[in-house]
C-alpha positions in Angstrom: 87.1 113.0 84.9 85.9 110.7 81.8 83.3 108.0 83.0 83.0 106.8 79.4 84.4 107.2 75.7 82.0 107.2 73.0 83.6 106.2 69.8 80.8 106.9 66.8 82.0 104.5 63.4 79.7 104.7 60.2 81.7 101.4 59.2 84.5 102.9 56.9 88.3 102.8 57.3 88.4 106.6 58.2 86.4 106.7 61.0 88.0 104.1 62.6 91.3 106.1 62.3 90.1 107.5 65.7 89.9 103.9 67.5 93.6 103.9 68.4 93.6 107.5 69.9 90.6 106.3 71.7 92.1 102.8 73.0 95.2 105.0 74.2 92.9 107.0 76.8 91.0 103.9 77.6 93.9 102.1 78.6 95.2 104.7 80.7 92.0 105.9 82.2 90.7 102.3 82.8 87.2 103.7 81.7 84.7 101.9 79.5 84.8 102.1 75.5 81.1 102.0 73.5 81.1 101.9 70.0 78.5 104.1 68.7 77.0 103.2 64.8 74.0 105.9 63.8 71.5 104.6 61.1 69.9 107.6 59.3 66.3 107.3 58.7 66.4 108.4 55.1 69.3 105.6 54.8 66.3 102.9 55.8 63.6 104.4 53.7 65.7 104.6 50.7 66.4 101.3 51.0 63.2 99.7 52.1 60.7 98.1 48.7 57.4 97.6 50.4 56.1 95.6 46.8 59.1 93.0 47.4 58.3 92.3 51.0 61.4 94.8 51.6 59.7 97.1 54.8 60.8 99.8 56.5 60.8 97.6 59.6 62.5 94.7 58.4 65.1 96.7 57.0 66.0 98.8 60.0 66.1 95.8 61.9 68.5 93.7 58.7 70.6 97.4 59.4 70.6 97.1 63.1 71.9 93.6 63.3 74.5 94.4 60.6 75.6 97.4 62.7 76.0 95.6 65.8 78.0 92.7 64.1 80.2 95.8 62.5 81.2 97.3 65.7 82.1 93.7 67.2 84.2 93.3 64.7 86.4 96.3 65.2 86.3 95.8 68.7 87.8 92.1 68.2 90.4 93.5 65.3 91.5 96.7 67.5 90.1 96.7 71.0 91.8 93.1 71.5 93.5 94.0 75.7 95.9 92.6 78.1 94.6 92.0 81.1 96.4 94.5 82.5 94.9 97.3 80.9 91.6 95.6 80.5 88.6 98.3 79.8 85.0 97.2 78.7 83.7 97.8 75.3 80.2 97.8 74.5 78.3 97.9 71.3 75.3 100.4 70.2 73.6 100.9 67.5 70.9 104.0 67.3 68.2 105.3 64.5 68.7 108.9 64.3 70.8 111.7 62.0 74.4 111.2 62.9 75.1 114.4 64.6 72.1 114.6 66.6 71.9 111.4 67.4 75.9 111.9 68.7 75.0 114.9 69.9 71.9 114.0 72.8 73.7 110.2 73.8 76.4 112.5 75.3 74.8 114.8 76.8 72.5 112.5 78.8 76.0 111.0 80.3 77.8 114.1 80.8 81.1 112.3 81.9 81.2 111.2 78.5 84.5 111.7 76.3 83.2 112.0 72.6 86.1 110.3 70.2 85.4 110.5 66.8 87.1 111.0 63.2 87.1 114.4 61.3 87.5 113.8 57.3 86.7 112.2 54.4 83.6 110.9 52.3 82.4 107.4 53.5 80.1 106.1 51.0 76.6 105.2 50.7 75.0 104.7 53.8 78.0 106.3 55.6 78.5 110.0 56.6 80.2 112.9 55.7 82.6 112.7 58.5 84.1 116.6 58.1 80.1 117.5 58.1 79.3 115.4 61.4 82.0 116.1 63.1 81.9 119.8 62.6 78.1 119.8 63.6 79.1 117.7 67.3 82.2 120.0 67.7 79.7 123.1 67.2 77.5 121.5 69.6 78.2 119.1 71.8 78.8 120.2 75.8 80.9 117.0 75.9 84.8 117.1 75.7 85.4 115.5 72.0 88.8 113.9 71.1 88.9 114.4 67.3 91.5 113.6 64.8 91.5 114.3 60.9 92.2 111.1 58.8 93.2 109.9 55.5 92.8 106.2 55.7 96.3 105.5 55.2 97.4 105.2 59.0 96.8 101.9 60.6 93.7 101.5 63.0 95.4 98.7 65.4 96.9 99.1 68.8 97.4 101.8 71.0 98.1 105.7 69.5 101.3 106.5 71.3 100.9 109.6 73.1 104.1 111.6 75.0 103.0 115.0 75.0 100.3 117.8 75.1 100.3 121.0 73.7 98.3 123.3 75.2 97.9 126.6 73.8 97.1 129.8 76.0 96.1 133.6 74.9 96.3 135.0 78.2 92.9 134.9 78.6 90.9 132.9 81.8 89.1 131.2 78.8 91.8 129.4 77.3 93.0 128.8 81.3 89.7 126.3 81.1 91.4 123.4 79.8 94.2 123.3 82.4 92.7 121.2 84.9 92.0 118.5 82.4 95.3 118.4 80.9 97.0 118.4 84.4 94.8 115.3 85.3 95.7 113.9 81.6 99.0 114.5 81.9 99.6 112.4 85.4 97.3 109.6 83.9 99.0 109.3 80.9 102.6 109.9 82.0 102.3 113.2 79.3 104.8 116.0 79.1 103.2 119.5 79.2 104.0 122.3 76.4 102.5 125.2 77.1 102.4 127.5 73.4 101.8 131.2 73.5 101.4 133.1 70.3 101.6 136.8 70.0 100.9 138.8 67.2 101.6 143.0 66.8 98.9 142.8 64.1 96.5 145.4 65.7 98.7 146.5 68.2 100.5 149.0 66.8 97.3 150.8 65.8 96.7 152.1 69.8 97.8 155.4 70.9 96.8 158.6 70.3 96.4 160.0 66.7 99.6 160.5 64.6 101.8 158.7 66.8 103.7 155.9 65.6 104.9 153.3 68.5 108.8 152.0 68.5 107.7 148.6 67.2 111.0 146.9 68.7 110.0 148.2 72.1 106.7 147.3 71.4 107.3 143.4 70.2 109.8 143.7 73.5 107.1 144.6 76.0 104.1 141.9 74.4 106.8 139.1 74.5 108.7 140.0 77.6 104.9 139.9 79.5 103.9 136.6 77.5 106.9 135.2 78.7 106.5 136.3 82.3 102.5 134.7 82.2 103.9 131.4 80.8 106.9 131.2 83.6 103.7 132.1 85.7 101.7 128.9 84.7 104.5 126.4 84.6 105.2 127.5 88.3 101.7 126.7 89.4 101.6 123.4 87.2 104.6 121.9 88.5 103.2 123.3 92.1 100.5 120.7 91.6 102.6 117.7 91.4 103.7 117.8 87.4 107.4 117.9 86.5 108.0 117.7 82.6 106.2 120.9 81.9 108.0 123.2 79.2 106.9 126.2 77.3 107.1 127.9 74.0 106.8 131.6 72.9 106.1 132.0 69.0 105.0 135.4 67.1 103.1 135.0 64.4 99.0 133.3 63.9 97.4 131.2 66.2 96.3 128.2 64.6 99.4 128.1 61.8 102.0 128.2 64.7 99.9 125.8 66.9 99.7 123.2 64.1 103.4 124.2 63.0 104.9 123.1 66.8 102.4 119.7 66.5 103.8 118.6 63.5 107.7 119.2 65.0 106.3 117.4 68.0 106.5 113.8 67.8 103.6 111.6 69.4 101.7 114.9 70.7 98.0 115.4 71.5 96.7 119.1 71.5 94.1 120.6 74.2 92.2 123.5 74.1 89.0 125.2 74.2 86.3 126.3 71.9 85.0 129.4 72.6 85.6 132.9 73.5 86.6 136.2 72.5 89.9 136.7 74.3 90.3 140.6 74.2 92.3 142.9 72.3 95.5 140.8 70.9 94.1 137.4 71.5 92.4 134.7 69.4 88.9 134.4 68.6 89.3 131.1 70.2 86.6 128.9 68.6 87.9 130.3 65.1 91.3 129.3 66.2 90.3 125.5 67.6 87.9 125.1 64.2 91.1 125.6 62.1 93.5 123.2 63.9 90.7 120.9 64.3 90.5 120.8 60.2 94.5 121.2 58.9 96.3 119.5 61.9 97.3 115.8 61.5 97.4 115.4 65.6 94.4 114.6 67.6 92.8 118.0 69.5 91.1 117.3 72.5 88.9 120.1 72.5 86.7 121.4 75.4 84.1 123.9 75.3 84.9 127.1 77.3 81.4 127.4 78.4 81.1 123.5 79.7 82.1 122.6 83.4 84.8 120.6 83.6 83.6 116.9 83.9 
């Protein structure tokens, strides 16, 4: 499935708040880790002094070789393996704007997972993580495992991960991510939550003019046939080999329940897609993933409804 995870660091604390998440699926995957560090052009111009022997050349290459000494360094301090769950790390360091430069190195491996941190201001000569990460998630054809730090959590060992959420409209869109989380879940010894949220915003407003529907019988129908799909999919999930799959049935907004369950579930990852307009009742599903993405504490693994499934 995942030939590779990219982890892109611009040398602060909070983007390194991805490397555990990153180190759990490595570990389990028994695929290759590179550390990705992006020098900005504008970065080595700004700090390049031509009258004090200070060139753009000799700069970029004092930057590269600071980079590259960087990303050892975090993958001594937090990539440090047992040989039995040994995975290769490599180093990179690339000239190019963040995003784009993210953007194009995954897409030219395609098997590619894209890890990468979500939040915060890094400094001078850092990025504005939210800013990147918001510009790969918009445009990357690569699966991205993102989380939203703060700095405060610890970026040593292994994340612990125990379950996946995985939240379904209904819609064969949403149905997109399935396959990756079934082959997640048996790596990574994950249960399986499947999360439907219905709404009767909007529904109530079909039917012919002046009539009013029973709303009871109404809320009765929606969550009687939301239960039946989800019965539907943990039949065919566990018919594929996987046991600990559960479901939950919310009413109310997509992305507040879906980051209200993650934050009751303990050691959870959530997985979903990115894009799509479900149909009448459902989530504008990019809209949806954009919000979790930016207010949940959890890592989203997030895949792109119009991407093939690596």
């Amino acid at each position: 499935m995942y030939r590779k995870i990219m982890v892109p660091l611009d040398g602060s604390q909070l983007s390194e708040g991805i490397v555990p998440h990153a180190r759990s699926f490595a570990e389990a995957l028994k695929v290759p880790v590179e550390l990705l560090h992006v020098i900005d052009p504008e970065i080595i111009t700004t700090f390049s002094d031509p009258e004090h022997g200070r060139y753009v050349d000799v700069v970029e290459a004092d930057m590269q070789q600071h980079g590259i000494r960087y990303l050892e360094q975090v993958a001594r301090k937090q990539l440090e393996r047992r040989s039995s769950d040994a995975f290769a790390v490599t180093c990179s360091v690339v000239i190019g704007k963040p995003a784009e430069a993210i953007i194009d190195r995954a897409a030219a491996e395609p098997g590619a997972l894209i890890a990468m941190a979500t939040h915060g201001r890094s400094g001078v000569q850092r990025w504005l993580l939210g800013s990147v990460a918001d510009k790969v998630l918009r445009a990357a054809a690569n699966h991205l495992l993102l989380v939203r730090t703060t700095g405060e959590a610890k970026n040593t060992g292994a994340a612990p991960l125990k379950a996946v959420i995985v939240p379904l409209d209904g819609s064969t869109v949403a149905e997109r991510v399935l396959p990756s989380v079934s082959f997640l879940a048996k790596k990574m010894d994950l249960e399986i939550v499947l999360l439907r949220v219905y709404s009767l915003l909007g529904s109530a407003y079909y039917g012919v003019e002046g009539y009013a529907p029973d709303l009871g019988e109404l809320e009765g129908q929606i969550r009687g046939e939301a239960r039946e799909y989800l019965d539907m999919k943990i039949k065919q999930l566990k018919g594929e080999g996987l046991e600990r799959v559960s479901s939950v049935l919310l009413q109310g907004f997509g992305a507040e329940e879906i980051i209200g369950l993650a934050r009751k579930t303990p050691e959870n990852l959530v997985a979903m897609c990115t894009h799509g307009r479900s149909g009448v009742g459902r989530w504008v599903l990019g809209s949806v993933t954009d919000r979790v993405v930016r207010h949940s504490g959890n890592p989203v693994l997030v895949m792109r409804a119009s991407a093939e499934g690596n």
